[in-house]
DOGU-377675 format. One record per residue: y, z, x of N, C-alpha, C, O in turn. Coordinates in steps of 0.1 Angstrom, whole numbers. Example, Ala and Ser with C-alpha at 12.3 -4.5 7.8 and 13.67 -1.06 7.14 Angstrom:
BEGIN
      nv      nw      nu     cav     caw     cau      cv      cw      cu      ov      ow      ou
     -57      78     132     -45      78     123     -33      78     132     -33      85     142
     -22      71     128     -11      71     137       0      79     129      11      80     134
This chain:
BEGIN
      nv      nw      nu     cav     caw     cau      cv      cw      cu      ov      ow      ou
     -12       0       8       0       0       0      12       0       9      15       9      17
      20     -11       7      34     -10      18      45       1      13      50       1       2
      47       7      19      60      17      17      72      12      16      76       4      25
      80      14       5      93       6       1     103       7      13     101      13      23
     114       0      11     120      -1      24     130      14      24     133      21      34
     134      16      13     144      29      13     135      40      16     142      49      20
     124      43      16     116      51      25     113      51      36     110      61      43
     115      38      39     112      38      59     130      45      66     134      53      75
     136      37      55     148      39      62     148      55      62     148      61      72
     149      59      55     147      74      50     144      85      62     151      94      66
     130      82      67     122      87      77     128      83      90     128      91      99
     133      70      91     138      69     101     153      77     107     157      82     117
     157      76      93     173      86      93     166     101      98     171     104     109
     157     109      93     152     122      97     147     119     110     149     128     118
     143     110     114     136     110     131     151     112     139     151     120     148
     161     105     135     169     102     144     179     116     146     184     119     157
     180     126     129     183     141     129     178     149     139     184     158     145
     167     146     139     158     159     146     159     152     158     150     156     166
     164     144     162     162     137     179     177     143     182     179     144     194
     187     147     177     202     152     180     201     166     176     210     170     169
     191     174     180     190     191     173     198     193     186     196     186     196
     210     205     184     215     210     195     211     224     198     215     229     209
     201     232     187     196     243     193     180     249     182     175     246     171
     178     254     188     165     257     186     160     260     166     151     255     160
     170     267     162     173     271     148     175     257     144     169     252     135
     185     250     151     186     238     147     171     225     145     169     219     134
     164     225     156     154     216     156     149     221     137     149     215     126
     144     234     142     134     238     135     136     229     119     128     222     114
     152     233     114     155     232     103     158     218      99     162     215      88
     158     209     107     156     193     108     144     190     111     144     180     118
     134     193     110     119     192     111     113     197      98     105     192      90
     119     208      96     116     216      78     120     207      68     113     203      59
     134     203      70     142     190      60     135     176      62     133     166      54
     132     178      71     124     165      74     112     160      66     111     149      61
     101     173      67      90     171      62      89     173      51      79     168      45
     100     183      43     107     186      28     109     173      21     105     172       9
     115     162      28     118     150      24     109     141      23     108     133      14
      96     141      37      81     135      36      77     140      23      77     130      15
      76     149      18      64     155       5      73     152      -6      65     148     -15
      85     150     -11      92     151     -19      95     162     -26      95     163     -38
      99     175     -13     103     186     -22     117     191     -22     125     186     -14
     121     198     -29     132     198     -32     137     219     -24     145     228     -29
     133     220     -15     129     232     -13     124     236       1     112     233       0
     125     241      12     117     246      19     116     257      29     126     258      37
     105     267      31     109     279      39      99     277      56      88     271      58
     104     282      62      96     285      77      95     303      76     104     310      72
      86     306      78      84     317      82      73     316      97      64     308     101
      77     328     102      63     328     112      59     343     112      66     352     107
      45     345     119      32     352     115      39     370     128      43     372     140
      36     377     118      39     390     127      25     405     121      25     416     116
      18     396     126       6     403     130       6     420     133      -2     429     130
      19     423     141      15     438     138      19     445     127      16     457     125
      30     434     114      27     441     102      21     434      91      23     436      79
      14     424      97       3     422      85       7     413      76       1     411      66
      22     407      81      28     393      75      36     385      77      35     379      88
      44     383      70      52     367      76      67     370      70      73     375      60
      70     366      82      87     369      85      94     354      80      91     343      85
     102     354      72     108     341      72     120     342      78     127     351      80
     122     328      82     134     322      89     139     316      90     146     315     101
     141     305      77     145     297      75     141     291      56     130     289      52
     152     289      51     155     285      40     160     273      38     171     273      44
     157     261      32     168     253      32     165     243      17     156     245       9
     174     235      18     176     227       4     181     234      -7     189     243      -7
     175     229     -18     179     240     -36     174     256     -30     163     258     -26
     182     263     -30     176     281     -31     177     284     -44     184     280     -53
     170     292     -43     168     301     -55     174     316     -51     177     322     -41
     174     319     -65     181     332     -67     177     341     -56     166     344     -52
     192     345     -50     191     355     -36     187     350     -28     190     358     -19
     181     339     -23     176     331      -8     187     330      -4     197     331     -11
     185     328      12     197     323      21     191     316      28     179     314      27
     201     312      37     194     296      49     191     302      60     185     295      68
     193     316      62     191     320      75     186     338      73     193     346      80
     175     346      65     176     356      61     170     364      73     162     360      82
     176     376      70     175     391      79     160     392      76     151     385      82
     157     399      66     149     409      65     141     404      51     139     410      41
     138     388      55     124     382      45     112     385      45     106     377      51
     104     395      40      91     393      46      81     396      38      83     405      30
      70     389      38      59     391      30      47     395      36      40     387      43
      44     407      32      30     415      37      18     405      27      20     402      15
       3     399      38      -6     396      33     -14     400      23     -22     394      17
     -10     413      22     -17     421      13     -11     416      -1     -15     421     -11
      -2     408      -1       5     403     -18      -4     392     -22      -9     389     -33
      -4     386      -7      -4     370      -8     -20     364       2     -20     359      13
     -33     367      -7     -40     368      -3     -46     350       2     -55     350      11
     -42     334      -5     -43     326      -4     -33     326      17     -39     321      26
     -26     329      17     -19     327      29     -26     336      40     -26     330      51
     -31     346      41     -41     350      49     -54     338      55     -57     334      67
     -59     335      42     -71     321      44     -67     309      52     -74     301      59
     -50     310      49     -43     299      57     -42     298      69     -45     288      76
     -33     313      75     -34     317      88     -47     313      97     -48     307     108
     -54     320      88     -71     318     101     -76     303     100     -84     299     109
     -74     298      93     -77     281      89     -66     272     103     -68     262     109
     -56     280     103     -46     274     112     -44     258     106     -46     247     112
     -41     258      91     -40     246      90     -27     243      81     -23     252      73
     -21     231      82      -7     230      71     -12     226      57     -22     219      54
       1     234      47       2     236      37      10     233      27      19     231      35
      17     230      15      22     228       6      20     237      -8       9     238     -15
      33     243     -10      31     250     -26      38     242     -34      49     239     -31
      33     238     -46      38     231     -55      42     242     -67      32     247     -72
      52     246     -70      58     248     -86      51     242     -97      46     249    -106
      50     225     -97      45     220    -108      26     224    -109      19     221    -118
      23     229     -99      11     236    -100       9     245    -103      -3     248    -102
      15     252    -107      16     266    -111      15     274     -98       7     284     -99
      21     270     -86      17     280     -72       5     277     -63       1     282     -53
       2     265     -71     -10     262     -62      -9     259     -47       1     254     -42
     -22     264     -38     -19     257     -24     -25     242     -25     -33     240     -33
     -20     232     -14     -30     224     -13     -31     219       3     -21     217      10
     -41     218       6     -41     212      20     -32     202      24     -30     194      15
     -24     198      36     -20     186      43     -30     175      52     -25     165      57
């Protein structure tokens, strides 16, 4: 199936974002937007894994927020013990997508 042209261009505009990151926060969140825009979501968070309390620190917010998100939060975090599908994830070491229109579902990448 050929990919329409306003999608290449698309992808190509994100390649060229994330090739001018001027700092590390920066890459990340041109890589998030990036891949936000591969999936068609309107939404996306980074968190990373902090093992000595048992969950995931977020660090990054971006696109539509929702109520009380920020682009850059202090003190985001979710213990595994809520979120027992993201534990299975961690040890799988594998990427993921949550869809809304699924009612929360995960699904593999």
């Amino acid at each position: 199936m050929a990919v329409p042209w306003d999608e290449r261009f698309r992808g190509l505009a994100d390649v060229a974002r994330v090739a001018t990151a001027t700092s590390g926060t920066d890459l990340l969140r041109r890589v998030s937007l990036a891949a936000m825009h591969a999936l068609g979501g309107a939404s996306v968070s980074l968190s990373v894994s902090e093992p000595e309390r048992a969950g995931l620190r977020c660090v990054l917010n971006d696109g539509e927020l929702g109520p009380g998100e920020v682009p850059e939060p202090v003190d985001e975090f979710y213990s595994l013990a809520d979120y027992g599908p993201a534990l299975q994830i961690l040890e799988s070491q594998r990427a993921f997508h949550v869809s809304c229109a699924d009612q929360g579902a995960y699904a593999d990448l």
